[in-house]
MMTF fields as JSON, N, C-alpha, C and O atoms, coordinates in Angstrom:
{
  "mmtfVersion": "1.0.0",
  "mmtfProducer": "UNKNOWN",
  "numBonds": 407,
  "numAtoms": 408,
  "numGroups": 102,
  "numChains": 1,
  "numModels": 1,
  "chainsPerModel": [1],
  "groupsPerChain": [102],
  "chainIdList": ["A"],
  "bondAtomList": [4, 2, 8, 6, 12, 10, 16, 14, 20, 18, 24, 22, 28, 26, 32, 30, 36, 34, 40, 38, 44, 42, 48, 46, 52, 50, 56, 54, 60, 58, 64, 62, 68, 66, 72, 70, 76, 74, 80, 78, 84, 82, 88, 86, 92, 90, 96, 94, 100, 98, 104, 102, 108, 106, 112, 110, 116, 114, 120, 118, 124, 122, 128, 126, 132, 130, 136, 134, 140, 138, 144, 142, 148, 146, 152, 150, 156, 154, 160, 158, 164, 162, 168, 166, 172, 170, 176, 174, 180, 178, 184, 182, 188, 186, 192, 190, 196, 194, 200, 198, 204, 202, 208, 206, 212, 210, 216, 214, 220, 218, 224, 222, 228, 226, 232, 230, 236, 234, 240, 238, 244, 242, 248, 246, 252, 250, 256, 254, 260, 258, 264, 262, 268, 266, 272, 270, 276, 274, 280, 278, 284, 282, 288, 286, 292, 290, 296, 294, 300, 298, 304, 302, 308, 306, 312, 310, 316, 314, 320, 318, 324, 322, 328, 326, 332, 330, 336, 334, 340, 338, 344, 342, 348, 346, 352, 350, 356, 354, 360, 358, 364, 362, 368, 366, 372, 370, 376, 374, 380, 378, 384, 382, 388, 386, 392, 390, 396, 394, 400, 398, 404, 402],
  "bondOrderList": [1, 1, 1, 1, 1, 1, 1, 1, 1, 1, 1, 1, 1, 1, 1, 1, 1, 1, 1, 1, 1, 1, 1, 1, 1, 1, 1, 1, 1, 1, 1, 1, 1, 1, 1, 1, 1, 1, 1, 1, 1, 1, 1, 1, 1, 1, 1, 1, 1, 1, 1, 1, 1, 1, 1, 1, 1, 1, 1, 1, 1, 1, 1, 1, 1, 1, 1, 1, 1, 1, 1, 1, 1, 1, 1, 1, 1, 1, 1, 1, 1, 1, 1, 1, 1, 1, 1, 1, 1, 1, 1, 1, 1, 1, 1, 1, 1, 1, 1, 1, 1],
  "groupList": [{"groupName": "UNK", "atomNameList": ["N", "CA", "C", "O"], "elementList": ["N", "C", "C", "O"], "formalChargeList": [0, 0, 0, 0], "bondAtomList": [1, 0, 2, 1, 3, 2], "bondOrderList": [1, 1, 2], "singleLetterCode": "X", "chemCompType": "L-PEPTIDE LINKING"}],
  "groupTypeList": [0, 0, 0, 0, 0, 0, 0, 0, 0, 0, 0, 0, 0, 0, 0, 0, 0, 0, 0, 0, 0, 0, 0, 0, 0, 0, 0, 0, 0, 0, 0, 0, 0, 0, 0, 0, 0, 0, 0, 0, 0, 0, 0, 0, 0, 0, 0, 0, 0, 0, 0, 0, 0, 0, 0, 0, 0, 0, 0, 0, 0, 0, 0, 0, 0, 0, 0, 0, 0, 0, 0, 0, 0, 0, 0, 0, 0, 0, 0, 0, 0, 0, 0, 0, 0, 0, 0, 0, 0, 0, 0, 0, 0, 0, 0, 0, 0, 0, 0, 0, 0, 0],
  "groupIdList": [1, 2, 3, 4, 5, 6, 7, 8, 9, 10, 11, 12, 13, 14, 15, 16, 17, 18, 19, 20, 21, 22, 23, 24, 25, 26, 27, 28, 29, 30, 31, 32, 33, 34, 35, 36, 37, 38, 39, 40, 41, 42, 43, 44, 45, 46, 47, 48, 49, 50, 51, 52, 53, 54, 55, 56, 57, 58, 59, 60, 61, 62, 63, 64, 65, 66, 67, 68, 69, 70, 71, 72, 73, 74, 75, 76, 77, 78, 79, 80, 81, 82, 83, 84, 85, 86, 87, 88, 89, 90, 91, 92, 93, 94, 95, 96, 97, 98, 99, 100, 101, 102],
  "secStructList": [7, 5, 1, 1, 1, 1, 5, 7, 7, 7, 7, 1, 7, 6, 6, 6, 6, 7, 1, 4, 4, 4, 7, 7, 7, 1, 6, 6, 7, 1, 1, 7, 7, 1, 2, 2, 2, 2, 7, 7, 7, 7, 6, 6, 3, 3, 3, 3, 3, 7, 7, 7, 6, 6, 7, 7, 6, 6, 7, 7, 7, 6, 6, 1, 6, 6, 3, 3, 3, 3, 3, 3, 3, 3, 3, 6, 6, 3, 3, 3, 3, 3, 7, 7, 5, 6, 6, 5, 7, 7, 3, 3, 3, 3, 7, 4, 4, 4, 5, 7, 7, 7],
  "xCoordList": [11.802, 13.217, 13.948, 13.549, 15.438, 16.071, 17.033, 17.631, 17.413, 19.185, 19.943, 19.556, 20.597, 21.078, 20.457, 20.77, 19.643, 18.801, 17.343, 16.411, 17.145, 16.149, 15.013, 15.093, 14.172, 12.848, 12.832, 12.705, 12.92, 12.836, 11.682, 11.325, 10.959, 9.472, 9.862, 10.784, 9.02, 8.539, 7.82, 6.589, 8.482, 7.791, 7.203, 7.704, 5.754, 4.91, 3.88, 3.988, 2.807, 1.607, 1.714, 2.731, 0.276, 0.056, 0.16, 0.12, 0.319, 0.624, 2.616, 3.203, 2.836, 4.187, 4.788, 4.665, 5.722, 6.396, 5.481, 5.755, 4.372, 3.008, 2.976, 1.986, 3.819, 3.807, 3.602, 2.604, 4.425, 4.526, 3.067, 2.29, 2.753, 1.235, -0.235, -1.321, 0.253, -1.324, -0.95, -1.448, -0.028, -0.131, -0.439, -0.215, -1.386, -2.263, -1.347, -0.527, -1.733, -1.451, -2.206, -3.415, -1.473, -2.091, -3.328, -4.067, -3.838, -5.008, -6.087, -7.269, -5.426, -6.591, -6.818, -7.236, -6.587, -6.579, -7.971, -8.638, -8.568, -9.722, -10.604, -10.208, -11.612, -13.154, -12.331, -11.503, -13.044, -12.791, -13.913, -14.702, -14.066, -14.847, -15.703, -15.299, -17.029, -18.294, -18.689, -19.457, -18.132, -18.566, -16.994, -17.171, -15.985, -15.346, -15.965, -15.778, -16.637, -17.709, -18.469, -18.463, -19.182, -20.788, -20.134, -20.948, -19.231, -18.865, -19.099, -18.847, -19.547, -19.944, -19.341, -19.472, -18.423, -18.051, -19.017, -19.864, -18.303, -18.969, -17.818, -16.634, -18.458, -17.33, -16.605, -16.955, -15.538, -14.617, -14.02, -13.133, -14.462, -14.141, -12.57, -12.459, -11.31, -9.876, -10.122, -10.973, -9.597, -9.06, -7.729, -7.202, -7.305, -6.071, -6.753, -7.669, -5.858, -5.947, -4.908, -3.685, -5.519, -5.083, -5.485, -6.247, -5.284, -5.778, -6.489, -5.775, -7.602, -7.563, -7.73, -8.599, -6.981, -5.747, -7.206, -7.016, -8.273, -9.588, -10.401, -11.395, -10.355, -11.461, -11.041, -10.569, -10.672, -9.974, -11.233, -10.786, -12.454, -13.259, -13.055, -13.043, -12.805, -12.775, -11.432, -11.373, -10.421, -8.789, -8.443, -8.572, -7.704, -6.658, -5.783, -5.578, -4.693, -2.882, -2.267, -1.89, -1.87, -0.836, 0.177, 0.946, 0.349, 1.432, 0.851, 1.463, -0.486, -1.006, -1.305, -1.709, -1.0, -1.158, -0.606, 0.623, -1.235, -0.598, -0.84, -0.32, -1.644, -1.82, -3.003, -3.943, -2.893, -4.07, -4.88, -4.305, -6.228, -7.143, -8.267, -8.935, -8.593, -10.179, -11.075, -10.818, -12.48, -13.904, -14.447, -14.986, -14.573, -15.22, -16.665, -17.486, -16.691, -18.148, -18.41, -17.464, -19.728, -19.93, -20.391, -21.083, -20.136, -20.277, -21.107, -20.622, -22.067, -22.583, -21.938, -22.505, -21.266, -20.522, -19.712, -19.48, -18.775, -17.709, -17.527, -18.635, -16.508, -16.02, -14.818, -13.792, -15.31, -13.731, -13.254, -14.041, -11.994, -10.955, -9.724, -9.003, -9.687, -8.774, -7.533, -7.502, -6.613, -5.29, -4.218, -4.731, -2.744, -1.704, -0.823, -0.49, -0.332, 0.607, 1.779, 1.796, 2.547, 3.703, 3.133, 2.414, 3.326, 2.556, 1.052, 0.488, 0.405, -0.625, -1.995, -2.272, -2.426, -4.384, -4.567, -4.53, -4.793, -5.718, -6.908, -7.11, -7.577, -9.095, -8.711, -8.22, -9.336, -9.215, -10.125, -10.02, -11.646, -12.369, -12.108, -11.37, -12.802, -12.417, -12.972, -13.27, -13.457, -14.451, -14.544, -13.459, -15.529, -15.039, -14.063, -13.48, -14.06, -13.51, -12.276, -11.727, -11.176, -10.106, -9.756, -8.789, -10.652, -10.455, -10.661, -11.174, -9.905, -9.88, -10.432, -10.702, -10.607, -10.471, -9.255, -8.697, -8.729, -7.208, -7.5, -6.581],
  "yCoordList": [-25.848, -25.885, -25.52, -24.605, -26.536, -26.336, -25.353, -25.576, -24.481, -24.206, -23.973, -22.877, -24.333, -24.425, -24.875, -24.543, -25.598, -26.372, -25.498, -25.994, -24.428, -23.471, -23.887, -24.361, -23.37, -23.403, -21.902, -20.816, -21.927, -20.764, -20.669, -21.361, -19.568, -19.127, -18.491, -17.721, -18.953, -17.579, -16.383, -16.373, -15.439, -14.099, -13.728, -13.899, -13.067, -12.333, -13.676, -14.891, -12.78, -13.538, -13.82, -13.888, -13.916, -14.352, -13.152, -13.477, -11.531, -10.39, -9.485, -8.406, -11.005, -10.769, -10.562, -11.407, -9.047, -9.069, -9.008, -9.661, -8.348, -8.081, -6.916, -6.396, -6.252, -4.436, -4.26, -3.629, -4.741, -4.401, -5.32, -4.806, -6.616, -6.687, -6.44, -6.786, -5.536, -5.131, -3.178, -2.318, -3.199, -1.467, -1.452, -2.323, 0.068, 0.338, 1.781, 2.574, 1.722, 3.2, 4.65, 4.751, 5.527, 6.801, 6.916, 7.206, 6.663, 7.243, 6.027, 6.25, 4.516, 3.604, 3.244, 2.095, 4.2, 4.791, 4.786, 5.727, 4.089, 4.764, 3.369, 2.287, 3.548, 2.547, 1.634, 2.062, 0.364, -0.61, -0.351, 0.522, -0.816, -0.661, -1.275, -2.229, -1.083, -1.806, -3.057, -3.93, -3.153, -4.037, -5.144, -6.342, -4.889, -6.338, -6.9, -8.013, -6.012, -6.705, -8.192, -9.392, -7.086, -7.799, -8.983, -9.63, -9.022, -9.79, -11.21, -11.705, -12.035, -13.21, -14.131, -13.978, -15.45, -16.431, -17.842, -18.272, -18.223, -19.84, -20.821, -20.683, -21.925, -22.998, -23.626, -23.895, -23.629, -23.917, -22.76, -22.719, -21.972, -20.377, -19.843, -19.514, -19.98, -19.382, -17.991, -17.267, -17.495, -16.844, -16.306, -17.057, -15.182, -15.148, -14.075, -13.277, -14.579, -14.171, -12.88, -13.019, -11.721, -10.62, -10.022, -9.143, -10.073, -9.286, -8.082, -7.397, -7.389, -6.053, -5.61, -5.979, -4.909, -4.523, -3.386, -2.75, -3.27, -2.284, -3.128, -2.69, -4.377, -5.328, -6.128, -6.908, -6.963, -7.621, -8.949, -9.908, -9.037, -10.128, -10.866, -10.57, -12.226, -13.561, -13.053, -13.057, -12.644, -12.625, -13.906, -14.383, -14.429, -15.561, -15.432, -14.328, -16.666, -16.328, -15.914, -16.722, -14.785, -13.854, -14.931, -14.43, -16.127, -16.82, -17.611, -18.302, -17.251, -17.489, -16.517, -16.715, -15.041, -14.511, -14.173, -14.225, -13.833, -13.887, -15.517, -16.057, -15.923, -17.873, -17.679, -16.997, -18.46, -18.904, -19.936, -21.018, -19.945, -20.954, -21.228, -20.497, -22.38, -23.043, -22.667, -23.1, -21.597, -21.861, -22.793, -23.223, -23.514, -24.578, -24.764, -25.58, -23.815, -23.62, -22.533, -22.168, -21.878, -20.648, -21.015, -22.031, -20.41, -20.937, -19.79, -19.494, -19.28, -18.328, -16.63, -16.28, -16.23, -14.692, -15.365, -14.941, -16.238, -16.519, -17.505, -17.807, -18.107, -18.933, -19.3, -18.685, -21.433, -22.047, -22.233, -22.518, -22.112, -22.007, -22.873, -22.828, -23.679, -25.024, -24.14, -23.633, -24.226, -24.048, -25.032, -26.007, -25.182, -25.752, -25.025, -23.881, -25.753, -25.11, -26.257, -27.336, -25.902, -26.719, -27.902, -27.773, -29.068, -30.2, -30.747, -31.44, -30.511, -30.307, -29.346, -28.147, -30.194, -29.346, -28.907, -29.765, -27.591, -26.677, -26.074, -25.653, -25.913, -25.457, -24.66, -25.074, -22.653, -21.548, -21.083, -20.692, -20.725, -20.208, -18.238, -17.839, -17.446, -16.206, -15.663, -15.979, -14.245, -13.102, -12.681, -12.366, -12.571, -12.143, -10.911, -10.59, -10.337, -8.48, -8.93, -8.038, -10.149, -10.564, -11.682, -12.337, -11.508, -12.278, -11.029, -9.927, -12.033, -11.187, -12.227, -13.309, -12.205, -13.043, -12.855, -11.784, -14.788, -15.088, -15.049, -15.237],
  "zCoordList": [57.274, 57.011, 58.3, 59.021, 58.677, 59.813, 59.658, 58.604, 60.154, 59.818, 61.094, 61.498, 61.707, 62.866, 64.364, 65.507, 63.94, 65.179, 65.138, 65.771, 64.539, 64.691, 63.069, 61.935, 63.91, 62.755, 61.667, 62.232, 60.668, 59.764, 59.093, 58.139, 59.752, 58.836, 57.621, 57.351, 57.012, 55.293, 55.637, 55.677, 55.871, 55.954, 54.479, 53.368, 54.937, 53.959, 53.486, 53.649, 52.802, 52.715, 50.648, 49.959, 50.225, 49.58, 48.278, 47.091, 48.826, 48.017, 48.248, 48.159, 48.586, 48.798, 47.549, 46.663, 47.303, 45.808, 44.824, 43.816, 44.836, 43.642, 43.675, 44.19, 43.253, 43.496, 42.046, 41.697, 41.128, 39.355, 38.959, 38.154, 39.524, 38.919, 39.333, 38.867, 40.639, 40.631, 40.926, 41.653, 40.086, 39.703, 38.79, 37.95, 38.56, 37.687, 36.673, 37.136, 35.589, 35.4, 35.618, 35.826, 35.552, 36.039, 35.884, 36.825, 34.423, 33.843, 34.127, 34.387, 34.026, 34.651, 36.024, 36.166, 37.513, 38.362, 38.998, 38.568, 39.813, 40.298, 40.198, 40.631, 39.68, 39.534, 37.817, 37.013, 37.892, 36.749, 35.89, 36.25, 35.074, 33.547, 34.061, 34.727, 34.021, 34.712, 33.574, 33.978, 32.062, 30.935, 31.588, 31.369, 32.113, 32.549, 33.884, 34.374, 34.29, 35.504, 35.086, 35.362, 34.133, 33.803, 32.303, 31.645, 32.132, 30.995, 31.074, 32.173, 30.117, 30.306, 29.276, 28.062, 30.077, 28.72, 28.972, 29.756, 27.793, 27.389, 27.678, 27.371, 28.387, 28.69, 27.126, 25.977, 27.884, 26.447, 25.951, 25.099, 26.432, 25.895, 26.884, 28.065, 25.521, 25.964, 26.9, 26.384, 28.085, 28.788, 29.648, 30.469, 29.447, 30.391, 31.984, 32.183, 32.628, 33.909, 34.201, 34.183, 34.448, 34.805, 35.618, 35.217, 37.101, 38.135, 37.976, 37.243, 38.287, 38.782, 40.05, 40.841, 40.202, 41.721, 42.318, 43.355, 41.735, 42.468, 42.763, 43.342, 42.555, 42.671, 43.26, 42.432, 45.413, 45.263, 45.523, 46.152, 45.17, 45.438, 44.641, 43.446, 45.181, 43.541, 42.853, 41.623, 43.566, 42.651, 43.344, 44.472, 41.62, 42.143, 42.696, 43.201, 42.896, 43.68, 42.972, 42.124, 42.848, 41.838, 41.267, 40.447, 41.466, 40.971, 39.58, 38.765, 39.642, 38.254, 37.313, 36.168, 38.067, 36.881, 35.419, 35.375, 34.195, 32.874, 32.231, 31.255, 33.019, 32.479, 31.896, 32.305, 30.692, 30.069, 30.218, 30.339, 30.252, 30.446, 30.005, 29.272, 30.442, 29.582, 30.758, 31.882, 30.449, 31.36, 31.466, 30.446, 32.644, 32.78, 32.944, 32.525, 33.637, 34.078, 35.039, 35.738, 35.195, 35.769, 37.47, 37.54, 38.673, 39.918, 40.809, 41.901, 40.474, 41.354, 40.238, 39.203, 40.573, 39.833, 39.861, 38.728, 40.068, 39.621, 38.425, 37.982, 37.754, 36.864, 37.086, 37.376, 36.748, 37.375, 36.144, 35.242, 35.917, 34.602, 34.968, 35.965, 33.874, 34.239, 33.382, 32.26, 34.429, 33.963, 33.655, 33.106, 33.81, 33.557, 34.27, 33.959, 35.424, 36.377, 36.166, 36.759, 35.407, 35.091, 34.56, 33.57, 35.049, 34.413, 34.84, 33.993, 35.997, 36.85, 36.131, 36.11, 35.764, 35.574, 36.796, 37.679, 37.167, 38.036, 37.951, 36.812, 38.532, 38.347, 39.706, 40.756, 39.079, 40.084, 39.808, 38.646, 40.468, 40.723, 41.112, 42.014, 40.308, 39.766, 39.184, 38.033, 39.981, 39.1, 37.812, 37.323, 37.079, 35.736, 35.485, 34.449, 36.699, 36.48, 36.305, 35.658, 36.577, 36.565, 35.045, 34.657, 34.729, 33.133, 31.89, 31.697, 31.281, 29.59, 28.46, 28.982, 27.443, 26.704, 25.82, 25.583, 25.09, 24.811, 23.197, 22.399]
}
């Protein structure tokens, strides 16, 4: 984008403005539940995407978080989960410690 003959960057990265979703509360503070680690789904199997802000290996782009999705299939420790980003099918590859079930 131009604005007066000059080039205008986007300052900040990809945890720009993620302060309210990857704060934790007081008491869940510290180490994650070792059973959302080791948790295991089945393709076809509903999920929502909820960061955890102690774990940052295999987190998606915060601009998906709170979205629901289909497991597609399992990729090593991770799982790709087809979403709906406005009108667009996405597929985001993502640790289990960052899924729930929907």
């Amino acid at each position: 984008m131009f604005v007066g003959g000059t080039m205008v960057m986007r300052i900040g990265g990809a945890r720009r403005k993620s302060r309210n979703k990857l704060k934790k509360n007081l008491r869940d503070r510290g180490k994650f539940r070792i059973h959302n680690f080791l948790q295991e789904f089945k393709p076809g199997e509903h999920v929502a995407l909820k960061a955890e802000p102690s774990f940052q290996k295999g987190m998606f782009r915060l601009r998906f978080y709170g979205k629901i999705g289909t497991i597609i299939r399992k990729a090593g420790k991770n799982y790709e989960v087809s979403i709906m980003d406005q009108n667009k099918s996405k597929i985001i590859r993502t640790h289990p410690v960052h899924l729930r079930r929907a």
